[in-house]
ZAMARGU-4260 file (C-alpha; in steps of 0.2 Angstrom, whole numbers, plus 5000, padded with zeros to 4 digits):
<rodrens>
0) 5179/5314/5948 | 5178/5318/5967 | 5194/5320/5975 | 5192/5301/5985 | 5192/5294/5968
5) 5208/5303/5964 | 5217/5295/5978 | 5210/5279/5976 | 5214/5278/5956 | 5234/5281/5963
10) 5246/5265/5963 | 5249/5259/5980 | 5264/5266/5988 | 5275/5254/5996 | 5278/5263/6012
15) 5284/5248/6021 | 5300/5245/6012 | 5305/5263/6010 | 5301/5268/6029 | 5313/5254/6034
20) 5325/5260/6022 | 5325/5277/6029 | 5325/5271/6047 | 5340/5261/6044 | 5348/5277/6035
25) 5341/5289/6048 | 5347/5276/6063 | 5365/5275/6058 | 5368/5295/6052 | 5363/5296/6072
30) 5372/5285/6079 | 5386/5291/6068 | 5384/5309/6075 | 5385/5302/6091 | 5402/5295/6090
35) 5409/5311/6082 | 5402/5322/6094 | 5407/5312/6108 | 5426/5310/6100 | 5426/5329/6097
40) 5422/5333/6115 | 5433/5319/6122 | 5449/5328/6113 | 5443/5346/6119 | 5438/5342/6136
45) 5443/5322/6140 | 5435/5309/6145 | 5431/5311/6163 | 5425/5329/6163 | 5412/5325/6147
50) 5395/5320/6151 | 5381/5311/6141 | 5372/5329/6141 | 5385/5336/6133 | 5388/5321/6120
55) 5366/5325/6116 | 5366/5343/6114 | 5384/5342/6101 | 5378/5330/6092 | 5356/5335/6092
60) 5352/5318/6097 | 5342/5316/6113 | 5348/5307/6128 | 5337/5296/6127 | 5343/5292/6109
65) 5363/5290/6115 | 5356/5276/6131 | 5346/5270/6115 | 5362/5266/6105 | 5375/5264/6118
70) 5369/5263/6134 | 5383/5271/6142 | 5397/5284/6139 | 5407/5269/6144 | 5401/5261/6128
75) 5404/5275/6117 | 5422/5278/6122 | 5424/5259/6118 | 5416/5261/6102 | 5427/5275/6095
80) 5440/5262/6103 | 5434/5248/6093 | 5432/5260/6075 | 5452/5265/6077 | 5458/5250/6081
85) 5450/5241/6066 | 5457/5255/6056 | 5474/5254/6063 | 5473/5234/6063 | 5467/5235/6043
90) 5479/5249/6036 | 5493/5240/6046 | 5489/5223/6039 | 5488/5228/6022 | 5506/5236/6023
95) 5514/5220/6027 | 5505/5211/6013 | 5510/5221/5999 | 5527/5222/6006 | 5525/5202/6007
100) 5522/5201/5989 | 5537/5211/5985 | 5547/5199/5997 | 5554/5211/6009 | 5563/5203/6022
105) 5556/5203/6041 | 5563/5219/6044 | 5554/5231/6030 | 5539/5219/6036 | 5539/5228/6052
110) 5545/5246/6043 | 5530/5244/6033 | 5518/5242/6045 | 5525/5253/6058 | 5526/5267/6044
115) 5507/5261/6040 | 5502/5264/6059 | 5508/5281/6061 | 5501/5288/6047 | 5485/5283/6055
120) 5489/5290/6069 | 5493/5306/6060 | 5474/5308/6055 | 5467/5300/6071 | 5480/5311/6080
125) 5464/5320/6088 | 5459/5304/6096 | 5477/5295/6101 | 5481/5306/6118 | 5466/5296/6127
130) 5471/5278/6119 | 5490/5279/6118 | 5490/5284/6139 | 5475/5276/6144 | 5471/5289/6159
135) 5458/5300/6155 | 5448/5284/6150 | 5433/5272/6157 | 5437/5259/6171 | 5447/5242/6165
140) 5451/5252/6147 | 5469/5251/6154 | 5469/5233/6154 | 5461/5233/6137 | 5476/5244/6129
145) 5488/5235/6139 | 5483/5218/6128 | 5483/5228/6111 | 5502/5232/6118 | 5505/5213/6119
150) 5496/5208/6106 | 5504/5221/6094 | 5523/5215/6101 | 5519/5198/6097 | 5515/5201/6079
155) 5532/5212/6078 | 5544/5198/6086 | 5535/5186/6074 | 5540/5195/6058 | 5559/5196/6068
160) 5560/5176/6071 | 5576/5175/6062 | 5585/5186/6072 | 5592/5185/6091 | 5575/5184/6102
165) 5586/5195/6116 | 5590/5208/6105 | 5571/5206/6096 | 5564/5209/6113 | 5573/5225/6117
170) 5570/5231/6100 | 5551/5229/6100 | 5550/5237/6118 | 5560/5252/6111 | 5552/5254/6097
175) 5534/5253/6106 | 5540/5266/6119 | 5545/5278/6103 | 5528/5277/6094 | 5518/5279/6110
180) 5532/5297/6110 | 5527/5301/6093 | 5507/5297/6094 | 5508/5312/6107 | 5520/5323/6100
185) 5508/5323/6083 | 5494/5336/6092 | 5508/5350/6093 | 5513/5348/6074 | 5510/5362/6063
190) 5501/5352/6049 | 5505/5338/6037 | 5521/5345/6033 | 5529/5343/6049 | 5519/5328/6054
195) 5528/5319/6040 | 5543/5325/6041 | 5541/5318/6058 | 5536/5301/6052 | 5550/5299/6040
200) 5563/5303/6051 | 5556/5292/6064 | 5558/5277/6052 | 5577/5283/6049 | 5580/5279/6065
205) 5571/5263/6067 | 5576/5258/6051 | 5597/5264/6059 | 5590/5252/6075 | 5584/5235/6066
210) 5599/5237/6057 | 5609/5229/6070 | 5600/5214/6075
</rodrens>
C-alpha cells in the first residue's frame, strides 16, 4: 500500500475543535503572563518608570501581543486593579456571611471582614503600595480608588446602623486611615509570622475602638 493510501485509510482528525481549544488555552496563559509580568515590574520599578517594552520582554509576549490584549499600559494597570478588587470584594463578602449565619452582631460583621481584607492584602501586599496611595498610577486612577474608599465606608456604616451615626462616622474614617497604615507597613515584614502577628494585633485595637460605640 503506497504511502497516500496510508494517510487516506486514517480517521479524520478534528483539528477544528482542538485548534480552538488550544487557542483559547494558549490566549489566556499569554494574557496571564502579561499581567504578572507587568505587576512584578510595577512593584520593583512602579508605574511611571515601566514601559510596554519592558512588560513584552519579562513576560516573552510581543508588543504587538500586550496592544492585542490591552491596548495600553493604562489598561493593564486597571486590570490587575480590577483582579484584586474582585478578590478583596469576594473574600471580604464571604467573611461577613459566615459570621452572618453565626449571628454576630454588626460589630464582628465589620471585625470579620476587616480581618478578611487584610489577610488579602497580606499575600497581594506586592501589589497594595500603588493601590492603597494611588500616586505612582495612571491618570484619573485616583478618582477610581477614591470611590472604592466611599463605597467601602458605606458598607461599614451600614453594618454599624444601630449605633450613634457621629461616633460611626469617626470610627470608619479611623479605621480606613489605619488599614491604608497597615497595607504599607506589610512590604517591610519579615514573613508570615510577623505579618500575622501584625494583623491580630490590629483587630485588638479595633476590636478596643468599636467597643465604645
Amino acid at each position: 500500500m503506497s504511502r497516500g493510501a496510508q494517510r487516506s485509510s486514517r480517521p479524520p482528525r478534528q483539528e477544528g475543535k482542538a485548534k480552538g481549544r488550544t487557542n483559547e488555552e494558549r490566549s489566556a496563559q499569554s494574557k496571564q503572563a502579561m499581567l504578572d509580568s507587568a505587576r512584578q515590574l510595577f512593584a520593583e520599578k512602579g508605574y511611571a518608570a515601566t514601559s510596554i517594552i519592558d512588560i513584552a520582554e519579562r513576560s516573552g509576549i510581543s508588543v504587538g501581543g500586550l496592544y492585542h490584549h490591552f491596548g495600553s499600559k493604562k489598561k493593564i494597570f486597571l486590570a490587575l486593579w480590577d483582579e484584586y478588587q474582585r478578590a478583596q470584594e469576594e473574600h471580604t463578602r464571604s467573611a461577613v456571611a459566615a459570621a452572618r449565619r453565626a449571628n454576630s452582631t454588626g460589630k464582628e460583621l465589620l471585625l470579620a471582614g476587616v480581618e478578611s481584607y487584610l489577610q488579602g492584602a497580606w499575600l497581594a501586599r506586592d501589589f497594595e503600595p500603588m493601590v492603597v496611595l494611588g500616586t505612582d498610577a495612571p491618570p484619573g486612577f485616583d478618582e477610581i480608588l477614591a470611590e472604592a474608599d466611599r463605597q467601602w465606608a458605606r458598607q461599614n456604616r451600614a453594618l454599624l446602623s444601630e449605633y450613634d451615626p457621629r461616633l460611626v462616622n469617626a470610627a470608619t474614617v479611623m479605621l480606613a486611615g489605619a488599614l491604608k497604615s497597615l497595607c504599607l507597613e506589610f512590604p517591610h515584614c519579615r514573613g508570615d509570622a510577623e505579618g500575622k502577628r501584625l494583623i491580630d494585633d490590629a483587630l485588638k485595637l479595633f476590636s478596643g475602638m468599636l467597643a465604645l460605640l
